[in-house]
C-alpha positions as CSV (number, residue, x, y, z in Angstrom):
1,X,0.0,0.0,0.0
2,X,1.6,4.0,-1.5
3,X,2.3,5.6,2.3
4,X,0.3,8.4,0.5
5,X,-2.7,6.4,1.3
6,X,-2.1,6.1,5.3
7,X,-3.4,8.2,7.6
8,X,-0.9,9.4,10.8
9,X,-2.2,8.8,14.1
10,X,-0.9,10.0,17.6
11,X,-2.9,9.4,21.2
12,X,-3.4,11.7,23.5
13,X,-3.5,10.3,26.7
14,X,-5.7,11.3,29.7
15,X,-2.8,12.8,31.7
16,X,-1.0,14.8,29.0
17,X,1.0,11.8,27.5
18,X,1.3,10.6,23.9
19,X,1.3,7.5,22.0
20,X,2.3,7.3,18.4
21,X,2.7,8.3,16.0
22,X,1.6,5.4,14.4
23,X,0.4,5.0,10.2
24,X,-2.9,3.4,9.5
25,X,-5.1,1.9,6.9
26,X,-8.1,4.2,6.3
27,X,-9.8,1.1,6.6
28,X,-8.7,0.2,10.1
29,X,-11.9,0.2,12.5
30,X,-11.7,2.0,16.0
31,X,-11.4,-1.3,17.6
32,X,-8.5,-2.0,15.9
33,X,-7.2,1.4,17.8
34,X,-7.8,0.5,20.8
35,X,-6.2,-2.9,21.0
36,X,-3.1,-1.1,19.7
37,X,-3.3,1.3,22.7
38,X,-3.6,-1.4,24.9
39,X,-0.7,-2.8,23.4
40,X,1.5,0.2,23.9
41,X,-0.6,1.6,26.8
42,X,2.7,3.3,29.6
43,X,3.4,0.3,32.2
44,X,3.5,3.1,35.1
45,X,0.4,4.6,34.3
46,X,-1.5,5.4,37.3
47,X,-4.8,4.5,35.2
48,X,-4.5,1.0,33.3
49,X,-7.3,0.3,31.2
50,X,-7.9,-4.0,31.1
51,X,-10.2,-4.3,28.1
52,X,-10.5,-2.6,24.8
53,X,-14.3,-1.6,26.2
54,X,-12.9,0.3,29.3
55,X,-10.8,2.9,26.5
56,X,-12.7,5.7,24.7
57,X,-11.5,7.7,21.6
58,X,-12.2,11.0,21.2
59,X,-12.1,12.4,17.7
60,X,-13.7,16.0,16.6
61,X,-15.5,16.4,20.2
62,X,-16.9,13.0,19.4
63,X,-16.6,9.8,21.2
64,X,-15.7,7.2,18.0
65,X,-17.6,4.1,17.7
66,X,-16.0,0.8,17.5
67,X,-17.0,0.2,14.1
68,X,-16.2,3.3,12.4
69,X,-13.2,3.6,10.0
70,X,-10.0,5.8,10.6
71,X,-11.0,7.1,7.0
72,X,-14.3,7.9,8.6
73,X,-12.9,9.8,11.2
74,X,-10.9,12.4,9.3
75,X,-11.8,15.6,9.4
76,X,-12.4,17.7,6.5
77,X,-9.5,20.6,7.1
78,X,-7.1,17.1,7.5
79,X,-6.3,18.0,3.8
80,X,-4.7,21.2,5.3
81,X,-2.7,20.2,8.0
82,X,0.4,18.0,7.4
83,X,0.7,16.0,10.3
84,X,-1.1,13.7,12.5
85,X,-4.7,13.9,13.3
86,X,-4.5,13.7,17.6
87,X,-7.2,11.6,18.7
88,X,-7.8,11.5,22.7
89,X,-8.0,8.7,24.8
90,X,-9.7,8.5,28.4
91,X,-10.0,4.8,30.2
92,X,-13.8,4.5,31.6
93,X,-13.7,1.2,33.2
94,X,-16.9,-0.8,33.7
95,X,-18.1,0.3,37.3
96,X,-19.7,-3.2,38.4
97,X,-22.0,-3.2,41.3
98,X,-21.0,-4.9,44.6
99,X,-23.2,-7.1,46.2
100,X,-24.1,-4.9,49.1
101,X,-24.8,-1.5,46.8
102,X,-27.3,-4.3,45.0
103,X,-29.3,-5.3,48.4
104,X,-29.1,-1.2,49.0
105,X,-30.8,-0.4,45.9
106,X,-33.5,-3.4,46.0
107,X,-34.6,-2.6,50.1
108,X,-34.5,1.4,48.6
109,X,-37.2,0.0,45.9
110,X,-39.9,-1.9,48.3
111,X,-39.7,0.9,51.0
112,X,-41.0,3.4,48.9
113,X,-44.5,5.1,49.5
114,X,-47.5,4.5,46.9
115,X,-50.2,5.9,49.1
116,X,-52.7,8.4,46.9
117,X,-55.4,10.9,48.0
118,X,-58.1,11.1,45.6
């Protein structure tokens, strides 16, 4: 594939770091970005993401889908600027529920009052 054809990446990382820059295939989806910032995601980060789910790309003020395309997440200026398009990243882990906020939130449901004055 022509390097004329690959698109220039760089991460910006929640706490002012980078990763990258790396080239791409406009076709490469999102998801294939984030498993290569897992990959190459700082060791002595304070913030490790575990899954590819838990990381978020922000492109354009948007938050890219895992399906969408590099290509798809140019800009139109890009054609102006020679240099690479800096996508952020933020980790939002999955925030499970222990089992004593569970019991808390089902005794909060059957205490509550249905009374009503007609």
């Amino acid at each position: 594939m022509p390097e004329e054809d690959l698109v220039e990446v760089k991460f910006r990382l929640y706490d002012g770091s980078e990763i990258g820059p790396f080239w791409y295939s406009p076709s490469s989806t999102v998801g294939y970005l984030k498993e290569k910032i897992l990959a190459e995601w700082p060791k002595d980060s304070k913030l490790n993401p575990k899954a590819v789910n838990d990381v978020k790309i922000i492109s354009g003020g948007k938050i890219l889908e895992n399906s969408k395309t590099v290509g798809q997440c140019q800009m139109p200026f890009h054609e102006l600027q020679k240099g690479a398009i800096t996508m952020h990243v933020v980790v939002q882990p999955a925030v499970a529920k222990t089992k004593a906020e569970k019991k808390i939130d089902e005794a909060e449901r059957k205490s509550i009052c249905s009374c009503s004055i007609l």
